[in-house]
C-alpha positions in Angstrom: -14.9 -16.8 11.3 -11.4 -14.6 11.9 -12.8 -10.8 12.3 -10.0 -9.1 10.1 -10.1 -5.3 10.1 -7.5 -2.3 9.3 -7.9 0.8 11.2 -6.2 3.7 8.7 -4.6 6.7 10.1 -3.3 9.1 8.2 -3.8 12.4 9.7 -2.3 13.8 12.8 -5.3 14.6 14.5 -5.5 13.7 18.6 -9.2 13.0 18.2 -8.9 10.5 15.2 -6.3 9.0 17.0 -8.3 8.5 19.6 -11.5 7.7 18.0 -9.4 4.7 16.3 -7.9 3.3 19.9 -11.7 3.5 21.4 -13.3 2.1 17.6 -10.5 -1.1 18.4 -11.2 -1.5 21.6 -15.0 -1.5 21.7 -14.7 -4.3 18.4 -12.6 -6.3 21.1 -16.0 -6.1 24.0 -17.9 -7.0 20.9 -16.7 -10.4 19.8 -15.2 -11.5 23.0 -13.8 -14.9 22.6 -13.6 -14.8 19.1 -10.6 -14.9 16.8 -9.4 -11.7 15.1 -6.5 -10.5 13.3 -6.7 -6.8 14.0 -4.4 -3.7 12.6 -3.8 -0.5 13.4 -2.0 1.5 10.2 -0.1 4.6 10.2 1.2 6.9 7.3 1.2 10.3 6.4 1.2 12.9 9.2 -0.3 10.2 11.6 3.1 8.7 12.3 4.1 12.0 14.4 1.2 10.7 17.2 3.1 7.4 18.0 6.1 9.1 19.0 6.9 8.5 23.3 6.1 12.4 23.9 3.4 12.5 21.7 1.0 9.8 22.7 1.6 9.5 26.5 -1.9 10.4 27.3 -2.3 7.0 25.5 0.1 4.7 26.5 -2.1 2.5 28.9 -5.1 2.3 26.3 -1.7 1.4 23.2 -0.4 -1.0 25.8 -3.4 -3.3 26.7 -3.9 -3.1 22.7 -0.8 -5.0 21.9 -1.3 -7.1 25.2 -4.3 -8.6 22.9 -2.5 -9.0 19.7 -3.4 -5.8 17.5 -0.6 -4.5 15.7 0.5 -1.4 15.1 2.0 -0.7 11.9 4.3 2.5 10.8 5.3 3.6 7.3 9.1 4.1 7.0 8.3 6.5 3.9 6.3 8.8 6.3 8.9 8.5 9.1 11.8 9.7 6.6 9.0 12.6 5.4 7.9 13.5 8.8 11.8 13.0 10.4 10.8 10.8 13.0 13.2 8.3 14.0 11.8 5.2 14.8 13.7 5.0 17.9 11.2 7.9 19.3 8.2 5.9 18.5 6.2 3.8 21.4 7.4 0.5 22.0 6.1 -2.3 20.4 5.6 -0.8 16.8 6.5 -2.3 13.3 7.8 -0.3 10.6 6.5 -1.1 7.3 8.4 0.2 3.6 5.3 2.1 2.1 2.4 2.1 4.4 0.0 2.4 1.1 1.2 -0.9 -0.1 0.5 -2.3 3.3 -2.8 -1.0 2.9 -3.3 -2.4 -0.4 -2.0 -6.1 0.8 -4.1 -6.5 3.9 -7.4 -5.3 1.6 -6.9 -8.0 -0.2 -6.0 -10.5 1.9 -9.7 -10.3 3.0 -9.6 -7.3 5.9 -12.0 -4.6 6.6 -10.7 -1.5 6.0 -12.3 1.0 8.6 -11.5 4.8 8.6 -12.0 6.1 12.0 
């Protein structure tokens, strides 16, 4: 069994974001050893948190997360809404056209879609 989850954020909310690093990271104690295809989404407002100023409080906690293969994915369409350039946002990030449709894909390509 591959544990495939996304982990939606769409709000710019500190304590969501939070709640979704610490809701990735305690699914990673819990199937230790086990393969996993793990995602963590960002549209709307949300994408303002990933930016370097923003989420340095977080950088260790984002770091070890990509260390272990979880992605973090950012919508373009909110960027250009939200005027963020990508070149602000954390390293390690992957811009995706329409977040929504990125959404939609990984749904049906058989992930869990958790709202933390």
């Amino acid at each position: 069994m591959i544990y495939r989850a996304v982990f939606h954020v769409d709000m710019d909310d500190v304590k969501t974001f939070s709640l979704a690093l610490t809701n990735v990271a305690n699914l990673l104690r819990a199937i230790p050893e086990k393969h996993y295809d793990l995602v963590l989404l960002f549209n709307g407002p949300a994408v303002t948190l990933l930016q370097n100023e923003e989420c340095a409080q977080y950088r260790e906690e984002i770091w070890q997360l990509q260390q272990t293969r979880v992605s973090f994915k950012v919508c373009r369409n909110a960027l250009n809404r939200f005027n963020v350039a990508p070149e602000n946002l954390i390293e390690g990030c992957e811009l995706v056209p329409a977040g929504v449709v990125t959404l939609i894909e990984l749904q049906q390509d058989g992930y869990a879609y958790i709202k933390p």
